[in-house]
N, C-alpha and C positions, 0 to 999 in steps of 0.2 A: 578230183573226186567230188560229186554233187553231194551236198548233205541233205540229209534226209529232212522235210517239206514241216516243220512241225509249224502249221500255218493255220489260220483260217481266213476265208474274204467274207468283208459284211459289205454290201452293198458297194464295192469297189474299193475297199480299203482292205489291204491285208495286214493279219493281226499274227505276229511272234507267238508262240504257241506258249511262251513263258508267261507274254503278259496276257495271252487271251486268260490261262486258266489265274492268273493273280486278278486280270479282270472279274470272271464270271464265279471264283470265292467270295470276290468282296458285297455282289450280286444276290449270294447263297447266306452270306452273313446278316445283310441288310431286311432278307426275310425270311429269314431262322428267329431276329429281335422283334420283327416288325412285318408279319405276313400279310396282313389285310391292305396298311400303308405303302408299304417296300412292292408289292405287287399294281396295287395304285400307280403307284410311282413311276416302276420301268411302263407301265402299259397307258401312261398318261403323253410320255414324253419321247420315249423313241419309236413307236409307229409312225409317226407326223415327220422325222426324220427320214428314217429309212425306208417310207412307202411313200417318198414325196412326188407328185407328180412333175416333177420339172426332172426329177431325177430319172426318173421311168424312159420319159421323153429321151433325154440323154443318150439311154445306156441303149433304146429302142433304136435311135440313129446309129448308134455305132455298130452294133452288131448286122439292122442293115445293109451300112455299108462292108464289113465284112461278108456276107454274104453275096454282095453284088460285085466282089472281086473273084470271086471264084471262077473262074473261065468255063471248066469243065468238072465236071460232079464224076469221075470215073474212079477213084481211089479216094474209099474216107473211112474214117478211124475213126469209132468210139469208143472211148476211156471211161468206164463206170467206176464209184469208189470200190471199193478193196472189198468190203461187207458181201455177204450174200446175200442180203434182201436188195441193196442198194444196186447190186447187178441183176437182180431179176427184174428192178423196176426200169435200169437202162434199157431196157430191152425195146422199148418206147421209138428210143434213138435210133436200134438199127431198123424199125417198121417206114419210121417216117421217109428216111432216104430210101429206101427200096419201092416204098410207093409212088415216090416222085420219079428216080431211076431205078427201075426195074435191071437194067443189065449194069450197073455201078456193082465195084471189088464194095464192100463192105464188112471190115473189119472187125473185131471186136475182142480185148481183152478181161479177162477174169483170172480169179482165184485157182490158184490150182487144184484145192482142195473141193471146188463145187463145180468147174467144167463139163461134169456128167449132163449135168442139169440143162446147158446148152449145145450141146454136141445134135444135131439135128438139127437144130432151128434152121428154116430155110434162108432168113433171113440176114443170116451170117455168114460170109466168104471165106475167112481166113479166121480160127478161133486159137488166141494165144493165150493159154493156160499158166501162166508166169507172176505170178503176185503172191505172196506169202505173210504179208506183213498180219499184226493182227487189231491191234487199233486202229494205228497209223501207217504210211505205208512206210518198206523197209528200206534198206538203203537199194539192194538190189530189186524191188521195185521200179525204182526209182531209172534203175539203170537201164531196167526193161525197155519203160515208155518212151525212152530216149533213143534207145538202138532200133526196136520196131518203126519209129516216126524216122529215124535217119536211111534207115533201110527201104523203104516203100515208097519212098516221095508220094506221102497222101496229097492229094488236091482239097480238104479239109479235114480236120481231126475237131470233132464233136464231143469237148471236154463236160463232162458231168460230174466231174471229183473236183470239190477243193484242195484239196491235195497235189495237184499238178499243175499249180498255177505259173510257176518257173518257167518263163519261156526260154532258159537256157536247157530246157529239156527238146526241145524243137529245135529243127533248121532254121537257120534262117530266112524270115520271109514266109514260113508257118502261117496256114490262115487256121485262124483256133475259133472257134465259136464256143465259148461259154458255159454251159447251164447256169451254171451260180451268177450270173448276173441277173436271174430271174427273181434271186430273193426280194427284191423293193416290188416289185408287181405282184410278188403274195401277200407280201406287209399290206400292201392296199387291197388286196383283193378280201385281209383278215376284218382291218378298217373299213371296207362299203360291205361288208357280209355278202358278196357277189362272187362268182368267178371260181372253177375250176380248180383248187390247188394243188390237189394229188402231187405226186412224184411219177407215178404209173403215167398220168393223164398230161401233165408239162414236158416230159420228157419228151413227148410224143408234140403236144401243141406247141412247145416255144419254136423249134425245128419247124414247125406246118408254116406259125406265123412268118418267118421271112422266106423261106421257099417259095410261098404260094404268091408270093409278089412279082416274082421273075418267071419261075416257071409253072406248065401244068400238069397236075399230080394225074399219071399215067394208072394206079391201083387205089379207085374209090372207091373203097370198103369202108364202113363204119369201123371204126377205132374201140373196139370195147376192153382193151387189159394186153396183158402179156402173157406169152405160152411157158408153161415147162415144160420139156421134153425127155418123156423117160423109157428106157430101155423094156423088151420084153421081161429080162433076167429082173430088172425090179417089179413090173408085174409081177413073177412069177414068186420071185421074194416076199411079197407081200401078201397074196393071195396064200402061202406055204405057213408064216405066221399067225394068220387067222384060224388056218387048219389046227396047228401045231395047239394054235391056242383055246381051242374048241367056242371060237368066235362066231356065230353065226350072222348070215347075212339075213337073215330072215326078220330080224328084231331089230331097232336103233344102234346104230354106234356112235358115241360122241368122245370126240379125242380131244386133250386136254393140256396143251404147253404150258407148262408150272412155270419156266425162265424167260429172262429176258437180259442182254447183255450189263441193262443198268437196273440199280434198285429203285432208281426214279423210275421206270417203265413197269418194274415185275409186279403183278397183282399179289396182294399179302397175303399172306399164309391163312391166314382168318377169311379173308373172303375166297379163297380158293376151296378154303374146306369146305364153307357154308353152300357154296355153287355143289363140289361135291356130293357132299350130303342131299341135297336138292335130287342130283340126277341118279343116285345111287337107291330112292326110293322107287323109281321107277323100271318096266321091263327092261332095261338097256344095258349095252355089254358098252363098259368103257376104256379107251385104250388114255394110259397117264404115261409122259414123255418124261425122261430123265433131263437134270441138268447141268448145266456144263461150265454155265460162272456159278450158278448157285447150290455147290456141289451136294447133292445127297435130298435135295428138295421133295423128290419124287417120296423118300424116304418118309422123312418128315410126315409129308402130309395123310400115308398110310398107316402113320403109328396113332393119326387123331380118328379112323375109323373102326368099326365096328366090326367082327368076324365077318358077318353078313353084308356088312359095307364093301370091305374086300374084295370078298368073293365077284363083283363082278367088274372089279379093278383090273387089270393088265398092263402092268409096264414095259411099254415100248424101252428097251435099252438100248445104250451105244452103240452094240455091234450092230446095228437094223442099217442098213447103209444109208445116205443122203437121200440117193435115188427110190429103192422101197421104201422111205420113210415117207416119201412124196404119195408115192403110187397107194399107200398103207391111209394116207390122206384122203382120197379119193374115194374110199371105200366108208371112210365117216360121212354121217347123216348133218354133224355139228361138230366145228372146230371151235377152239375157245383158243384166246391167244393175247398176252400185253402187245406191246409194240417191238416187235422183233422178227429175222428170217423166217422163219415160219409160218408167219400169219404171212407173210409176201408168196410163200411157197403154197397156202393155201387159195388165196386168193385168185392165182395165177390157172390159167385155162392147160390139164393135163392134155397132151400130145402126145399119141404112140411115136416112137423113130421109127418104126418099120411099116407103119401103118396097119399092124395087123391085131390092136388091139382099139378098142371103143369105150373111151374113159365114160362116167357118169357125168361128171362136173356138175352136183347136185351136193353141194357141200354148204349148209348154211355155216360162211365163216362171221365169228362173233369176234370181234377188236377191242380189248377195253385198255381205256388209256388214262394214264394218271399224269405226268409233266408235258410228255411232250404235243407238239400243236395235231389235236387228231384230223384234219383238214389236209395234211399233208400225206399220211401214211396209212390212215383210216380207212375201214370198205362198210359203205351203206346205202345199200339201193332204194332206200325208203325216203332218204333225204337230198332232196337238189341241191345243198350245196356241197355234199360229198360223191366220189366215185365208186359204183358198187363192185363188189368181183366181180371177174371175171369166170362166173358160174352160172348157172340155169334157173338156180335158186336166189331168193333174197341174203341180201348182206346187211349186218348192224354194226354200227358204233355205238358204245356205250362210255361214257365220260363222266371221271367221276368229279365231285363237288372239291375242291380243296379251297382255305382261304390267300394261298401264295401263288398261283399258278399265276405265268407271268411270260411276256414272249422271251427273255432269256431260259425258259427252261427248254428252247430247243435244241440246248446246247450240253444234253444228258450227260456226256463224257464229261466234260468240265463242269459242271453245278459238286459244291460240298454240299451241300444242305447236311445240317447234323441232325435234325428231326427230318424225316421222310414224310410230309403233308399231302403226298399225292393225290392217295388214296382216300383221304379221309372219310369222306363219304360218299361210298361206291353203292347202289344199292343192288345190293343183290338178289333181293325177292323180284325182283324186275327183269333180271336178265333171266333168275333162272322160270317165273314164271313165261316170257316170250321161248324160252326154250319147250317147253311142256309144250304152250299152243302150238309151235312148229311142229314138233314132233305128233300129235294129235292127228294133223293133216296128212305124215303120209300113210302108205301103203303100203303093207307085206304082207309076201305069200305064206298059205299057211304051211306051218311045218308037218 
């Protein structure tokens, strides 16, 4: 029986998931005593390590040559992590081989739980809906990716999960191409302040870089994001919501994710309300999401408003499905969101399945980020060295000041910190005055 992967790889080393998290406590300790130094410190000493160019060079040849063993491109697997934003941004993977081979089977597993989400994608041949885990992946995960990859004799399997680093999950003689070998080419990319990081936009580029050596890419399209693809029935769920809710389209809507899986990522309760309050002065119908690690949040933060405050609150609840929570997305003028599935599901270019609806994708989505590296998961079309959404509209990052942020905090699951520093200094008259301007600019018909 394969045990379950509690693993992570730094730069080609993989690390016991016992001593990664005894590692990234003592990490959390060193600047919990000592934030300004202890941060100093990791970000003095290990980017020059792990973004070393001899190392780049290295890991650049060998996956070359893994690519240059591949005979034929007709069967390939992509493996995205277990997460649903992390599979919305694999989404990159299955573009890139479809561009190059148009008639290649291309695979692709996810979450059972978020399937809806890509059922459609043209870009997907075969979509196995079989993962369950919730952090980490579970044992029968595990058993999945091993029977799917023995079952199909892929001709490459285009790994993008840490988590599946096992190559007794493969046949033998498996050509695996990587994503996670790409972390030292971001380290440098964080080190010269140059270079693409995204997750959306690698996914997509690291697969371009060695493909486009051997062969040529048959669909040159501009590469701008990833699609979600949602059903008419969530249209029509979300469009029935707004009714229900005496929502008009006619006035602003701005939607408001209160959660985030870590409270290194969730924006405080203090600046969520102050952002509220903000938008709550103005004509605007606001839809506020429920949460789900940080039970009752939505709660919370309508016990600190005003009768009148309320009044043009609407909480989006649990039962709203994944799919209409998507489509219900779509219909906001402005998404607000830490670093979490949602801010990926907003970002992401809406796609009718049946072709018989015509999204907006006019969705200013706003990212604000407290630990982890906003470079990788962040959307801002205003800044070249970040990737904007996948929208019509512009996109921001907003990053807030802390004195400990440090490159081990990309590692949110594993950080104790016992003081929470992320946030320290988010400023919020900033975001919410770029919301006002935005909102300023557009256009409604009158009632």
């Amino acid at each position: 029986m394969t045990k379950t992967p509690d693993i992570l790889k730094v730069s080609g080393v993989m690390l016991d998931n016992r001593f990664q998290k005894f590692l990234f406590h003592l990490t959390s300790i060193l600047t919990t005593w000592f934030p300004k130094g202890g941060a100093w410190f990791f970000n003095t000493f290990i980017p020059p390590i792990g973004g070393n160019k001899l190392l780049i060079r290295h890991i650049n040849q060998k996956n070359l040559k893994i690519v240059q063993s591949v005979k034929k491109f007709e069967r390939i697997l992509v493996i995205p992590d277990i997460h649903i934003g992390d599979a919305i941004l694999a989404q990159g993977g299955l573009k890139v081989f479809k561009d190059f081979f148009p008639d290649a089977r291309v695979d692709f597993i996810v979450k059972k739980a978020v399937a809806s989400l890509f059922e459609g994608n043209p870009n997907i041949s075969n979509l196995y809906p079989v993962f369950n885990g919730v952090v980490f992946p579970s044992e029968s995960d595990l058993e999945n990716v091993k029977r799917i990859a023995a079952e199909n004799n892929y001709d490459l399997c285009y790994n993008c999960s840490p988590f599946f680093e096992n190559e007794s999950l493969f046949p033998k003689g498996q050509k695996i191409l990587n994503y996670v070998t790409i972390v030292p080419q971001i380290i440098r990319n964080e080190i010269d302040q140059a270079g693409n990081s995204h997750i959306a936009f690698t996914c997509y580029d690291f697969a371009y870089h060695y493909l486009s050596t051997q062969h040529k890419i048959q669909r040159n399209e501009k590469y701008t994001g990833v699609p979600l693809t949602l059903s008419d029935k969530a249209i029509e769920d979300a469009e029935a919501f707004l009714t229900d809710n005496h929502i008009s389209k006619n006035k602003p809507i701005l939607f408001l994710n209160p959660d985030t899986a870590s409270i290194f990522t969730r924006i405080p309760h203090r600046d969520q309300i102050a952002i509220l309050k903000k938008m709550t002065s103005l004509d605007v119908s606001i839809l506020l999401g429920v949460g789900y690690t940080a039970k009752n949040i939505e709660t919370e933060l309508l016990e600190k408003m005003t009768p009148e405050e309320k009044s043009k609150i609407t909480i989006v609840p649990a039962t709203v499905s994944l799919e209409a929570y998507g489509a219900l997305i779509d219909f906001a003028d402005v998404f607000i969101s830490g670093d979490t599935g949602p801010a990926h599901m907003a970002a992401a270019r809406k796609v009718s399945k049946s072709g018989k609806f015509q999204f907006r994708n006019k969705t200013f989505v706003i990212t604000i980020f407290g630990a982890t590296p906003p470079r990788l998961s962040g959307y801002d079309s205003t800044d070249p060295l970040y990737f904007g959404a996948n929208q019509d509209v512009i996109s921001k990052t907003y990053v807030s000041e802390s004195p400990c942020r440090n490159i081990t905090c990309v590692n949110k699951m594993a950080k104790t910190c016992k003081k929470v520093r992320c946030y320290e200094f988010l400023k919020t008259d900033i975001i919410s005055s770029d919301i006002q301007n935005y909102l300023r600019s557009l256009t409604f018909p009158s009632n």
